[in-house]
Chimera marker file (.cmm) of the C-alpha trace (Angstrom):
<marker_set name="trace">
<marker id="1" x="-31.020" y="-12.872" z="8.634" r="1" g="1" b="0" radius="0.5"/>
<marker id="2" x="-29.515" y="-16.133" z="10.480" r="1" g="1" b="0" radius="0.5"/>
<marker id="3" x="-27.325" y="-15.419" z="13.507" r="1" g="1" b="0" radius="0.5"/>
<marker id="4" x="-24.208" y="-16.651" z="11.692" r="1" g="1" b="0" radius="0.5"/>
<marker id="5" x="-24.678" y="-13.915" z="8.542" r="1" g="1" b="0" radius="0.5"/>
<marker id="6" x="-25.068" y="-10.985" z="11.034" r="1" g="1" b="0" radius="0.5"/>
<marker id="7" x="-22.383" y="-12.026" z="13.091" r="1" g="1" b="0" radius="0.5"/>
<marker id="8" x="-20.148" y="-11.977" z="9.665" r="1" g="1" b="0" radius="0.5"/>
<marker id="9" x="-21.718" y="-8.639" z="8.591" r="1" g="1" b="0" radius="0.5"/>
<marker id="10" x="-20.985" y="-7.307" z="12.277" r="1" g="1" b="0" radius="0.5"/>
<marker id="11" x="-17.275" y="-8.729" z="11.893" r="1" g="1" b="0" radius="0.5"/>
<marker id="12" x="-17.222" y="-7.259" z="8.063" r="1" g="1" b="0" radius="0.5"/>
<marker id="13" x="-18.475" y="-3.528" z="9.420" r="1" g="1" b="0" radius="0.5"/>
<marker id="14" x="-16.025" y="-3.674" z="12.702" r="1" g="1" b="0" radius="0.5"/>
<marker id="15" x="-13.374" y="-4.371" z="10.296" r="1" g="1" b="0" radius="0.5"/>
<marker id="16" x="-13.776" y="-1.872" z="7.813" r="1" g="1" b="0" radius="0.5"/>
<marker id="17" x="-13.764" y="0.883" z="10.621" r="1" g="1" b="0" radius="0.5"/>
<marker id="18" x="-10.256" y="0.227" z="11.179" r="1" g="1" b="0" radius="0.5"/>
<marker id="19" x="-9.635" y="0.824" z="7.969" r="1" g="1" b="0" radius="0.5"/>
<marker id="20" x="-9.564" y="4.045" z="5.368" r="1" g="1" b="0" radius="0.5"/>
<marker id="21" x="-9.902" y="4.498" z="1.621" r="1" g="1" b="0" radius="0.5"/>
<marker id="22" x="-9.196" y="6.926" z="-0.417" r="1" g="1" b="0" radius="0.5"/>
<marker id="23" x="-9.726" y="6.778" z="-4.867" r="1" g="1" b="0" radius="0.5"/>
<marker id="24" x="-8.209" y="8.377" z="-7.631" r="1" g="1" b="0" radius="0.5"/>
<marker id="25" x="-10.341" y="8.000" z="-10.791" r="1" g="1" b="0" radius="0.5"/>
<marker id="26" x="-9.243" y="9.125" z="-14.394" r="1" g="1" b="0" radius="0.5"/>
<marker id="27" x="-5.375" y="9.429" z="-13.208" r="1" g="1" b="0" radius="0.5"/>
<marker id="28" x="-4.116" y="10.937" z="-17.193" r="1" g="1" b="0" radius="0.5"/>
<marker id="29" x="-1.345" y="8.719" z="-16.227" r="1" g="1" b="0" radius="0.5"/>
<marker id="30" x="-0.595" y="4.944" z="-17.507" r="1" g="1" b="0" radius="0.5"/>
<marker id="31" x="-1.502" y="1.827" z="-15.357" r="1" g="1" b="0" radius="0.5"/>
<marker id="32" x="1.881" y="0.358" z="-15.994" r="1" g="1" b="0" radius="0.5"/>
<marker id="33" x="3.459" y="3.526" z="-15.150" r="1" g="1" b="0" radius="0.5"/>
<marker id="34" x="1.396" y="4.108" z="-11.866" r="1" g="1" b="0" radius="0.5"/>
<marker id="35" x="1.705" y="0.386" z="-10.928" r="1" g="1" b="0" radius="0.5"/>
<marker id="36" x="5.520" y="1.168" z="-10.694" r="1" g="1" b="0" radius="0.5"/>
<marker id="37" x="5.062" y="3.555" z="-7.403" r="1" g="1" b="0" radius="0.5"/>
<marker id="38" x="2.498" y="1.991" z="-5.958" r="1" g="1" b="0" radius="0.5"/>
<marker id="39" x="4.872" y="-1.658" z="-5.648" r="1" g="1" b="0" radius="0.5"/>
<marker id="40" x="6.976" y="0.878" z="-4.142" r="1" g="1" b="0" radius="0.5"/>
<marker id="41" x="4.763" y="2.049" z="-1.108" r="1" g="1" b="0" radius="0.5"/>
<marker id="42" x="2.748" y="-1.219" z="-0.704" r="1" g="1" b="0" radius="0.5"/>
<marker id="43" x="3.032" y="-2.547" z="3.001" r="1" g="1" b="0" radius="0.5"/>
<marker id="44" x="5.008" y="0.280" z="3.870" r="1" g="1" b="0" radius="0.5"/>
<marker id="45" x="4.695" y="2.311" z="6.592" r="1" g="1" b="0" radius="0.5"/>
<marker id="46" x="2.638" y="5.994" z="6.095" r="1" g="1" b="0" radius="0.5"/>
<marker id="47" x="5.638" y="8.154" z="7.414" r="1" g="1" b="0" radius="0.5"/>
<marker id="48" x="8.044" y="6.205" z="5.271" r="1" g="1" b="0" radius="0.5"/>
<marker id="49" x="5.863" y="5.822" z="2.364" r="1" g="1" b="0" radius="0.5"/>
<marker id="50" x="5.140" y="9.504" z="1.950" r="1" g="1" b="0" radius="0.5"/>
<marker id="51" x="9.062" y="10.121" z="2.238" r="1" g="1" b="0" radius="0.5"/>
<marker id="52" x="9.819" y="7.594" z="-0.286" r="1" g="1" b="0" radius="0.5"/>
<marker id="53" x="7.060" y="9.415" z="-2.669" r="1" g="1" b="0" radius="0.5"/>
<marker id="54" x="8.129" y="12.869" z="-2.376" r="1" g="1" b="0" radius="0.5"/>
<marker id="55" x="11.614" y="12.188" z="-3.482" r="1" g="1" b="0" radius="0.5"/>
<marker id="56" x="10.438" y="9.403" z="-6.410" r="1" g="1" b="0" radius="0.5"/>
<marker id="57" x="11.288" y="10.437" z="-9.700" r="1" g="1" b="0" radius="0.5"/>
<marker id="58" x="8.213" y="9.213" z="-11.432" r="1" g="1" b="0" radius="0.5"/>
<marker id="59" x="5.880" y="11.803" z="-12.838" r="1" g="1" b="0" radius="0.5"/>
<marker id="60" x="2.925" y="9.144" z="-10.876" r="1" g="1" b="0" radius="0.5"/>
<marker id="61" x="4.622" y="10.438" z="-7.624" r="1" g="1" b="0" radius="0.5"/>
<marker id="62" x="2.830" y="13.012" z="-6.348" r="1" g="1" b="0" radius="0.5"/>
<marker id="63" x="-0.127" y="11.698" z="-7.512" r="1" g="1" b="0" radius="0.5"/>
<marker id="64" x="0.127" y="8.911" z="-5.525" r="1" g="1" b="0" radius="0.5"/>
<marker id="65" x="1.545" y="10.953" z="-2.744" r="1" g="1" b="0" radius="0.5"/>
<marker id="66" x="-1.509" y="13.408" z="-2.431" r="1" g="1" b="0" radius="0.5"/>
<marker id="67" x="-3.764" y="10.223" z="-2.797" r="1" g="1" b="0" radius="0.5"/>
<marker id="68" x="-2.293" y="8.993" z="0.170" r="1" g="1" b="0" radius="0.5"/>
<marker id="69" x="-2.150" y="11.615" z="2.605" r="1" g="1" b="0" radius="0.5"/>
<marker id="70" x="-6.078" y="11.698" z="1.380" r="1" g="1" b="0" radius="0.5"/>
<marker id="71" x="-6.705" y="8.489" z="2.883" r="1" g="1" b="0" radius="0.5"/>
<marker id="72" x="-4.707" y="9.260" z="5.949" r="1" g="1" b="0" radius="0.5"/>
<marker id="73" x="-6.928" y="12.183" z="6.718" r="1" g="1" b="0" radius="0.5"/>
<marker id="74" x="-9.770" y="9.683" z="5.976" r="1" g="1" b="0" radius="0.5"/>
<marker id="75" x="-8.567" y="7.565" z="8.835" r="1" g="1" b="0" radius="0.5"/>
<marker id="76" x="-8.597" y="10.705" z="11.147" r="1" g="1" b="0" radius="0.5"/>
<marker id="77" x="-12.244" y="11.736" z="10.121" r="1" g="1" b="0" radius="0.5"/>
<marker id="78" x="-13.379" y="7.839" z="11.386" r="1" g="1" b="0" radius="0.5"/>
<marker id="79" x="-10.903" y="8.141" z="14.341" r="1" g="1" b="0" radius="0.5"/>
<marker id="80" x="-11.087" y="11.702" z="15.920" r="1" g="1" b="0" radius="0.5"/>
<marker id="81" x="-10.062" y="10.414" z="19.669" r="1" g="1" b="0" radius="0.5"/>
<marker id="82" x="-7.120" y="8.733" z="18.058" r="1" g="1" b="0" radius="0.5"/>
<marker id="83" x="-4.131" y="11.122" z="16.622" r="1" g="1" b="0" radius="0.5"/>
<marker id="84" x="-2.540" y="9.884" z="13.308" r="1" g="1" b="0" radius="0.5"/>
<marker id="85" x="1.039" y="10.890" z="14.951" r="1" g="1" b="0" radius="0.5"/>
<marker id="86" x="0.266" y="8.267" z="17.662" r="1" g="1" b="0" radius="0.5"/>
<marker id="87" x="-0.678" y="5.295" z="15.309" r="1" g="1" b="0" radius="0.5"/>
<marker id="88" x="1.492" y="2.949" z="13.595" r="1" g="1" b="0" radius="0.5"/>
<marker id="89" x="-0.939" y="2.978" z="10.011" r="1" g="1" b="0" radius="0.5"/>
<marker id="90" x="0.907" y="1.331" z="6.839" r="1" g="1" b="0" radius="0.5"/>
<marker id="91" x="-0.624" y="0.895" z="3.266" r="1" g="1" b="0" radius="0.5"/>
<marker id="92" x="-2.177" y="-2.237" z="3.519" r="1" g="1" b="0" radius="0.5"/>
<marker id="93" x="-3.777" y="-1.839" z="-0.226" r="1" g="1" b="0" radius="0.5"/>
<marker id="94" x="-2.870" y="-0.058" z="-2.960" r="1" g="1" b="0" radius="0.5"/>
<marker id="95" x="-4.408" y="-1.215" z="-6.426" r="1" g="1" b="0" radius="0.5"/>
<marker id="96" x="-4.105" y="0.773" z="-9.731" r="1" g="1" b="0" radius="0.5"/>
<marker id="97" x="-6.772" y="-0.474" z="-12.364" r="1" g="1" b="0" radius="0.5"/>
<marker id="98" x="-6.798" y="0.936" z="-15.733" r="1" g="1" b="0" radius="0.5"/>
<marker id="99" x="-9.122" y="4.093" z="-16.849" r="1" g="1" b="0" radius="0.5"/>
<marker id="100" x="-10.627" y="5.268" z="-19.724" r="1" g="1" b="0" radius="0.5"/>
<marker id="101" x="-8.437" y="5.438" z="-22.776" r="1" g="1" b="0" radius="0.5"/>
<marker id="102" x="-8.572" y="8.327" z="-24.932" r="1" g="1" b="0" radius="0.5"/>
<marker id="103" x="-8.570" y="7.488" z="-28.633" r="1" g="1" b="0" radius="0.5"/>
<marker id="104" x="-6.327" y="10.122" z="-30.947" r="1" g="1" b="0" radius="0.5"/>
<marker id="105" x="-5.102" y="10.579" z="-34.461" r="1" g="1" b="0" radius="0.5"/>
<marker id="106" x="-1.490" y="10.916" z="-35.189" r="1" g="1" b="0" radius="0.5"/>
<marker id="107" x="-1.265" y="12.562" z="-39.162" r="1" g="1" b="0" radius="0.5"/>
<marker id="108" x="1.474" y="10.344" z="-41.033" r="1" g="1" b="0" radius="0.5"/>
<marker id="109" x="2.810" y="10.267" z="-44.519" r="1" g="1" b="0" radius="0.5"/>
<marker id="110" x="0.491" y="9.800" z="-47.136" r="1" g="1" b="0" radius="0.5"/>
<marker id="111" x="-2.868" y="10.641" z="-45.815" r="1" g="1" b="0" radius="0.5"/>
<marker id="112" x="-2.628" y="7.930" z="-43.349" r="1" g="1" b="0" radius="0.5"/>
<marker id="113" x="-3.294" y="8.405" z="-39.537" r="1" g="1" b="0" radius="0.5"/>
<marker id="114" x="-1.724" y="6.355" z="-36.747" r="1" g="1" b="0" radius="0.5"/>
<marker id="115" x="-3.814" y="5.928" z="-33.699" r="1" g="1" b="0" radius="0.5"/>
<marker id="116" x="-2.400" y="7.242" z="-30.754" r="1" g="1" b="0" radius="0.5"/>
<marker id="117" x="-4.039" y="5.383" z="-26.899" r="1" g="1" b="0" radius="0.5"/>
<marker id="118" x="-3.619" y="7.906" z="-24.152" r="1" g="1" b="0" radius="0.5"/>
<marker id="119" x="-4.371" y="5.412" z="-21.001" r="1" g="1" b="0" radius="0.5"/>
<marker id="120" x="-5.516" y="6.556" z="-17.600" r="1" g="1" b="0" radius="0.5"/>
<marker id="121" x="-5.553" y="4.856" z="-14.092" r="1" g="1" b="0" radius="0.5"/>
<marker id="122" x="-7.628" y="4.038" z="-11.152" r="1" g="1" b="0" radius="0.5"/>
<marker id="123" x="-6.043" y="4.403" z="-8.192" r="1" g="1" b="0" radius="0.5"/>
<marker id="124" x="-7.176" y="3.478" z="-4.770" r="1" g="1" b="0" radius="0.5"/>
<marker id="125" x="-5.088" y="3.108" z="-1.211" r="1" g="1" b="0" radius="0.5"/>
<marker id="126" x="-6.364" y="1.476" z="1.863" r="1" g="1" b="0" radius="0.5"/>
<marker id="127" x="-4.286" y="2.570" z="5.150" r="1" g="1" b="0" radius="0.5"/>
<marker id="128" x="-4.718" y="0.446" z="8.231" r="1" g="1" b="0" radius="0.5"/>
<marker id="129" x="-3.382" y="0.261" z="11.696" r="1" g="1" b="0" radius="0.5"/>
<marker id="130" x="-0.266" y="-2.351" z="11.575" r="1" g="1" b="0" radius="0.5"/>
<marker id="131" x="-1.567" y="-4.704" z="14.402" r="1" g="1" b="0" radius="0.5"/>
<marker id="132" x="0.721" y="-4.961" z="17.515" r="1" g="1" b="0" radius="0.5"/>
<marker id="133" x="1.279" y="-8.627" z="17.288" r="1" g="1" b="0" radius="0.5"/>
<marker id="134" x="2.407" y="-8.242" z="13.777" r="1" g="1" b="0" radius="0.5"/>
<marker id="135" x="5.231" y="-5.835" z="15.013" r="1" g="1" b="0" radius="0.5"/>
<marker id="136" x="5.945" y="-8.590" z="17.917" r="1" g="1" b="0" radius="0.5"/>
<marker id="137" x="6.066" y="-10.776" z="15.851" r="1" g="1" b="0" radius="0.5"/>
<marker id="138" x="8.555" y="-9.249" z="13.607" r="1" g="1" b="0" radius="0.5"/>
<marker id="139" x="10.692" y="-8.350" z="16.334" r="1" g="1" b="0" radius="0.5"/>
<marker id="140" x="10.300" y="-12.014" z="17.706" r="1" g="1" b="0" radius="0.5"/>
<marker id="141" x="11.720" y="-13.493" z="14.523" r="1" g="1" b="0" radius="0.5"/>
<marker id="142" x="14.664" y="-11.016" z="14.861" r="1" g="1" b="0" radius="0.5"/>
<marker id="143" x="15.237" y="-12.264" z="17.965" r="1" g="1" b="0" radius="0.5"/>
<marker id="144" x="14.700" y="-15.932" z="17.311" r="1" g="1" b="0" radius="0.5"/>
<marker id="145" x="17.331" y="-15.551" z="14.583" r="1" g="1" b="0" radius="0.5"/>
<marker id="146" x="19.611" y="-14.736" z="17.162" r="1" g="1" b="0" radius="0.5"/>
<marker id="147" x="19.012" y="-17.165" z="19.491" r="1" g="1" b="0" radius="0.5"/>
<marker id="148" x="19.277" y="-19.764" z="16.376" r="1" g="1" b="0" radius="0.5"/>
<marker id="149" x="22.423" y="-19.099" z="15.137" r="1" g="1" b="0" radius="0.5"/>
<marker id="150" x="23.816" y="-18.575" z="19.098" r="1" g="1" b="0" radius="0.5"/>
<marker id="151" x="22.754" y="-22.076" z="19.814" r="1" g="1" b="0" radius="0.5"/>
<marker id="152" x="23.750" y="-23.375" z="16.687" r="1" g="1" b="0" radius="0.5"/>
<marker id="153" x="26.996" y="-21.679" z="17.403" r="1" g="1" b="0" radius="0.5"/>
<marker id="154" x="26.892" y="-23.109" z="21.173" r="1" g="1" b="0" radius="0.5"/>
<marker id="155" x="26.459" y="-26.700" z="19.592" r="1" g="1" b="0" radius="0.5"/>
<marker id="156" x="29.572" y="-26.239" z="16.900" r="1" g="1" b="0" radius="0.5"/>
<marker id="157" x="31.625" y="-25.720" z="20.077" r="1" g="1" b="0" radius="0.5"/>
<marker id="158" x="31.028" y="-28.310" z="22.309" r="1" g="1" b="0" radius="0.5"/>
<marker id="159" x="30.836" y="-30.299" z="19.418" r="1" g="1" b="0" radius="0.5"/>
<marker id="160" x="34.979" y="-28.944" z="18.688" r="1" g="1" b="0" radius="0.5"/>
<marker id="161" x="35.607" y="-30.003" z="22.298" r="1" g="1" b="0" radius="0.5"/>
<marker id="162" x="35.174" y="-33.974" z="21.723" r="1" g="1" b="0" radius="0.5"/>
<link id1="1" id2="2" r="1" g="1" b="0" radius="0.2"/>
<link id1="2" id2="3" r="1" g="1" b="0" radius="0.2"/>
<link id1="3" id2="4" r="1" g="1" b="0" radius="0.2"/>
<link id1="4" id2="5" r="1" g="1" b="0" radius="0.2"/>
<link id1="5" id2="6" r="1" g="1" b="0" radius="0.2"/>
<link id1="6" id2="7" r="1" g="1" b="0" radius="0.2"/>
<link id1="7" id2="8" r="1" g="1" b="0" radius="0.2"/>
<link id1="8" id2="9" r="1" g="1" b="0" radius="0.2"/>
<link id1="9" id2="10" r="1" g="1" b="0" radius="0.2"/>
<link id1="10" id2="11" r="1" g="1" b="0" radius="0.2"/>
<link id1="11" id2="12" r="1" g="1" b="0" radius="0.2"/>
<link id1="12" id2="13" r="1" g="1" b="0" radius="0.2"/>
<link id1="13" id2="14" r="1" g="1" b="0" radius="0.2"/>
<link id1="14" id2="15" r="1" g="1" b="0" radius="0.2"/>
<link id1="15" id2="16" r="1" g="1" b="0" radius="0.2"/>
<link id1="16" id2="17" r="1" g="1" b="0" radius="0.2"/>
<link id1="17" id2="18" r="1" g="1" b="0" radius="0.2"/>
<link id1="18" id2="19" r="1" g="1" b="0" radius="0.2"/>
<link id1="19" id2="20" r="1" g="1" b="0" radius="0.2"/>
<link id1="20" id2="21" r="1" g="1" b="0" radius="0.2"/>
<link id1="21" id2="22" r="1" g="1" b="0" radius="0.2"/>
<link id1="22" id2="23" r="1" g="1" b="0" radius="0.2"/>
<link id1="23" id2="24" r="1" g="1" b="0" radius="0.2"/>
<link id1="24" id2="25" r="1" g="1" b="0" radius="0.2"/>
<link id1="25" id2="26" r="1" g="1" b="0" radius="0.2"/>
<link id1="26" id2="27" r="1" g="1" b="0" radius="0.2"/>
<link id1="27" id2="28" r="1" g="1" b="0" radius="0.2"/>
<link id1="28" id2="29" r="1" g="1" b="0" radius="0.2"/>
<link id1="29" id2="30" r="1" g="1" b="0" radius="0.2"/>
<link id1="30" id2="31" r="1" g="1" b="0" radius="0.2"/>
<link id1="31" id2="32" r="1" g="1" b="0" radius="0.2"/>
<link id1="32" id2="33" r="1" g="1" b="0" radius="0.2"/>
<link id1="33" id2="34" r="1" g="1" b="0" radius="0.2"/>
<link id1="34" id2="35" r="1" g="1" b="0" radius="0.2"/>
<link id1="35" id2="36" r="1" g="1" b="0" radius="0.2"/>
<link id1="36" id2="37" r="1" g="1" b="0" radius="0.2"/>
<link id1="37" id2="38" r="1" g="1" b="0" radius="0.2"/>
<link id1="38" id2="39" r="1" g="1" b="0" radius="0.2"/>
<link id1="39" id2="40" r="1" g="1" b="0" radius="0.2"/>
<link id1="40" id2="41" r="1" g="1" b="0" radius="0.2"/>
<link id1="41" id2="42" r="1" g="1" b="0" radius="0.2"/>
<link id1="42" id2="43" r="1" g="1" b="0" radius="0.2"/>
<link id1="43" id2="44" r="1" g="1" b="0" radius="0.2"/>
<link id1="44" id2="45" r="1" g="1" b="0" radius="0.2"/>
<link id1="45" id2="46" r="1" g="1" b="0" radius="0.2"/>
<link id1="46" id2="47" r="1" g="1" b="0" radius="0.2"/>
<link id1="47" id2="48" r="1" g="1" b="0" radius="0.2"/>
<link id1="48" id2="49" r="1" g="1" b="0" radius="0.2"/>
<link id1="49" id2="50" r="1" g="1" b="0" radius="0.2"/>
<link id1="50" id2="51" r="1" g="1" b="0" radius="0.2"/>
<link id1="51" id2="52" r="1" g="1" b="0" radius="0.2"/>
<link id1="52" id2="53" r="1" g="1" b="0" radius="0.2"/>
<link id1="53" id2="54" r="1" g="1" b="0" radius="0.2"/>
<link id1="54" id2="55" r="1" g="1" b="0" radius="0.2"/>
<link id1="55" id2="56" r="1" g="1" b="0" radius="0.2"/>
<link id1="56" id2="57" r="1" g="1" b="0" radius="0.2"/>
<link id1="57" id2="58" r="1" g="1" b="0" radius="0.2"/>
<link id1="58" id2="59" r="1" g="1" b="0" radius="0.2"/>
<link id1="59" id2="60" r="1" g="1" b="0" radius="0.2"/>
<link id1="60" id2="61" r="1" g="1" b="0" radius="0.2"/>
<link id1="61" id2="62" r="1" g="1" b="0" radius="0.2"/>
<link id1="62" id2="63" r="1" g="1" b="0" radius="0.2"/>
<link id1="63" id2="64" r="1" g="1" b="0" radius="0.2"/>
<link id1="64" id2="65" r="1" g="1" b="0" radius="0.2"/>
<link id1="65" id2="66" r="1" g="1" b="0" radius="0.2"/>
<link id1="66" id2="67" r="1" g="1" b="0" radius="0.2"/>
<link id1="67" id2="68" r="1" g="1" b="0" radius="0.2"/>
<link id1="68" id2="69" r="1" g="1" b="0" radius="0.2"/>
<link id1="69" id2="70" r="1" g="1" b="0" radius="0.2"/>
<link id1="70" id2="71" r="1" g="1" b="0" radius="0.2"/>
<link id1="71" id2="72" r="1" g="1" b="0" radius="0.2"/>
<link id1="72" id2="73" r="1" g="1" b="0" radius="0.2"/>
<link id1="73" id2="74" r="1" g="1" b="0" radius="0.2"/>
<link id1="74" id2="75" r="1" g="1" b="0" radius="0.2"/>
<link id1="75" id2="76" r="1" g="1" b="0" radius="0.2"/>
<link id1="76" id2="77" r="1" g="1" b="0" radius="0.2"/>
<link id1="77" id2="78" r="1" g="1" b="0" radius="0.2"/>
<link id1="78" id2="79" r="1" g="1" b="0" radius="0.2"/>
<link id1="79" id2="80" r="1" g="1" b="0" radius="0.2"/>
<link id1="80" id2="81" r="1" g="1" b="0" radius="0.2"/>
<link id1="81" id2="82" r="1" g="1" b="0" radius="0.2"/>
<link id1="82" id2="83" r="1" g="1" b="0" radius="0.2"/>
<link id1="83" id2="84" r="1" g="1" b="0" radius="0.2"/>
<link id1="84" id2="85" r="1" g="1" b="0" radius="0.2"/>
<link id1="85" id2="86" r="1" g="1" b="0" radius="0.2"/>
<link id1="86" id2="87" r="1" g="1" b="0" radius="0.2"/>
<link id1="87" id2="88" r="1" g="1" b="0" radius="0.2"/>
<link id1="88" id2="89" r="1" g="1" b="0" radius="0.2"/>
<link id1="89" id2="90" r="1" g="1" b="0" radius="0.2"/>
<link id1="90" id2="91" r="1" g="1" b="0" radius="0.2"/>
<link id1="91" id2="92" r="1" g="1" b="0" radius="0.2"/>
<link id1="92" id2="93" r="1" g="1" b="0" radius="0.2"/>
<link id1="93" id2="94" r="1" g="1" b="0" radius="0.2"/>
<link id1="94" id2="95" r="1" g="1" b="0" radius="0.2"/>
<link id1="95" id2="96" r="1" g="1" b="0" radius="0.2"/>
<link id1="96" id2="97" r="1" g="1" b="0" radius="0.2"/>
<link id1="97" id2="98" r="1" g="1" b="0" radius="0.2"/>
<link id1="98" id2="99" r="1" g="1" b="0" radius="0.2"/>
<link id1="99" id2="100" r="1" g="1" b="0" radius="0.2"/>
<link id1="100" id2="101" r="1" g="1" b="0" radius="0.2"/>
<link id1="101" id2="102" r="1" g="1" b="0" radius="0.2"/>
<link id1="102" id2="103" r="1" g="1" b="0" radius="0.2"/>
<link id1="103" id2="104" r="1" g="1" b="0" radius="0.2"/>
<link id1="104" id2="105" r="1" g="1" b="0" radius="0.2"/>
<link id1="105" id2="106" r="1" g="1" b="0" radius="0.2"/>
<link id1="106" id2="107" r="1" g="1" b="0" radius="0.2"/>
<link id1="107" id2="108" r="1" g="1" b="0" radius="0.2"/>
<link id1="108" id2="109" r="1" g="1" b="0" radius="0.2"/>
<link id1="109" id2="110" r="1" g="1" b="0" radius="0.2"/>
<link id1="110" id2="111" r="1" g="1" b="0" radius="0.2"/>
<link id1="111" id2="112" r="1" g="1" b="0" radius="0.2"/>
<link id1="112" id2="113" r="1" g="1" b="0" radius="0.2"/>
<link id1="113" id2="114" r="1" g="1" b="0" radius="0.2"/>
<link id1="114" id2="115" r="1" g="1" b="0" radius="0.2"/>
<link id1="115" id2="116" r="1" g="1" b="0" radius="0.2"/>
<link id1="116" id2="117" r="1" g="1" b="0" radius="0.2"/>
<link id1="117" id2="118" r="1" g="1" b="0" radius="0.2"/>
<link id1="118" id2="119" r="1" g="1" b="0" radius="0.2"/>
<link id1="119" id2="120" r="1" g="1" b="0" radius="0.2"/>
<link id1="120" id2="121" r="1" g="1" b="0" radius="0.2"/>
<link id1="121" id2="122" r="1" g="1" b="0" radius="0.2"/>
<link id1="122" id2="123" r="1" g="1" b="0" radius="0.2"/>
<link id1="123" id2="124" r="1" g="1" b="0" radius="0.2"/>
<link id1="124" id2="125" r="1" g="1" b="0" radius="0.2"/>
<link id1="125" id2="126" r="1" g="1" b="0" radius="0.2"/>
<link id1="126" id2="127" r="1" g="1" b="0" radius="0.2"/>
<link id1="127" id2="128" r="1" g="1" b="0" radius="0.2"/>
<link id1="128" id2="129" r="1" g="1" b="0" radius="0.2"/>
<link id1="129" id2="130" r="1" g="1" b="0" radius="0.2"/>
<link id1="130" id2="131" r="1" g="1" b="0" radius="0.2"/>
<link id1="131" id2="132" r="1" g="1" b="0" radius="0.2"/>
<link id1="132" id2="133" r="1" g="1" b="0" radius="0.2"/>
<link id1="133" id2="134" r="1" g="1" b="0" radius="0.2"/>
<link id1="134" id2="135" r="1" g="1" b="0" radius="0.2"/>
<link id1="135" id2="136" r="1" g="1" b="0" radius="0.2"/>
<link id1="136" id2="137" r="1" g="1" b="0" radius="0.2"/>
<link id1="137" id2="138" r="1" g="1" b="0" radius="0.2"/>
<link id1="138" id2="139" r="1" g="1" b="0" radius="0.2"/>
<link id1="139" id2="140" r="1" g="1" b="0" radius="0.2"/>
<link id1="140" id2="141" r="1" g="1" b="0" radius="0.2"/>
<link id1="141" id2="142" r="1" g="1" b="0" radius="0.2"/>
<link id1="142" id2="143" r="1" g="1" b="0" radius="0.2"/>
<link id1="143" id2="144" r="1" g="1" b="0" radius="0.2"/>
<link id1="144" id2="145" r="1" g="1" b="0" radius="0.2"/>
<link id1="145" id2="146" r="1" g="1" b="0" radius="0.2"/>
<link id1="146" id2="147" r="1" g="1" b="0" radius="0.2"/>
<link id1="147" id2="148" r="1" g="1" b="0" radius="0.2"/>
<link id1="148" id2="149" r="1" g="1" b="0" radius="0.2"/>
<link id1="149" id2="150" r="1" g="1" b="0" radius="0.2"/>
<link id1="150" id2="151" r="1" g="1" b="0" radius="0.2"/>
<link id1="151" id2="152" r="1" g="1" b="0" radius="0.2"/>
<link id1="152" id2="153" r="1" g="1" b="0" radius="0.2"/>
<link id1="153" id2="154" r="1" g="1" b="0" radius="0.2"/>
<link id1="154" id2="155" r="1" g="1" b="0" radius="0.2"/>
<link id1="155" id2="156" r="1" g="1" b="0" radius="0.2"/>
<link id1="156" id2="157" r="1" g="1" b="0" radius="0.2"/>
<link id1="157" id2="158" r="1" g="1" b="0" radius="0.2"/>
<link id1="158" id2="159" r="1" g="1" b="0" radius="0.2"/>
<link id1="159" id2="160" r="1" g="1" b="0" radius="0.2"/>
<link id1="160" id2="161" r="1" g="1" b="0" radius="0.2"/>
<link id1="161" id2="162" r="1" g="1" b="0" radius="0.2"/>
</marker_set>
């Protein structure tokens, strides 16, 4: 292997140990449904994400919920110096793919049968550590926003004193 493909397979490997997955197969729950909580939670942080899934009304919910408090033990199986309390992780991936569909017969007048699809899900949920320049960075733009419409406000004025 060339020095530039093992560098990218170190790089691939370092990055995937900040990371932790966790998969749902065979959910007995609609893709469409499931896709509906999982927009919900995606980018959000853990603490609020598992708050926002405990009091969801969907019946995907606490699927989703256990699902992700799966992969957050995960991340503190490949981290055990690091305490999940102390870490800011977030749902950086959430993907629901669809399942196996079950094939049934509904009886109907006349002899006739209508074909009933009972659809299941694949779930899976990546959790990752929100990088501290990304929260910076957020903050920064706060701030910037600020300082924008402040100068922008400093400019209308001396622009009323001419």
């Amino acid at each position: 292997m060339g020095k530039r493909k093992a560098n990218n397979a170190r790089l691939r490997k370092e990055a995937k140990a900040e990371r932790a997955f966790a998969y749902l197969r065979n959910c007995p729950i609609a893709t469409r449904k499931v896709r509906l909580v999982a927009d919900m939670v995606r980018g959000v942080e853990v603490n609020r994400a598992l708050s926002l899934l405990r009091y969801a009304p969907q019946a995907s919910a606490p699927s989703v919920e256990k699902l992700l408090m799966s992969a957050v033990a995960n991340w503190g199986q490949k981290h055990p110096s690091e305490r999940v309390e102390d870490v800011s992780l977030y749902v950086k991936t959430i993907m629901v793919d669809q399942g196996r569909t079950l094939k049934r017969l509904r009886p109907r007048a006349q002899g006739r049968g209508a074909r009933i699809l009972k659809r299941s899900s694949h779930i899976m949920v990546e959790v990752a550590v929100r990088p501290p320049e990304d929260l910076e960075s957020k903050r920064g733009a706060r701030r910037r926003g600020n300082a924008a419409t402040e100068a922008a406000a400093a400019v209308v004025e001396n622009n009323d004193v001419k």
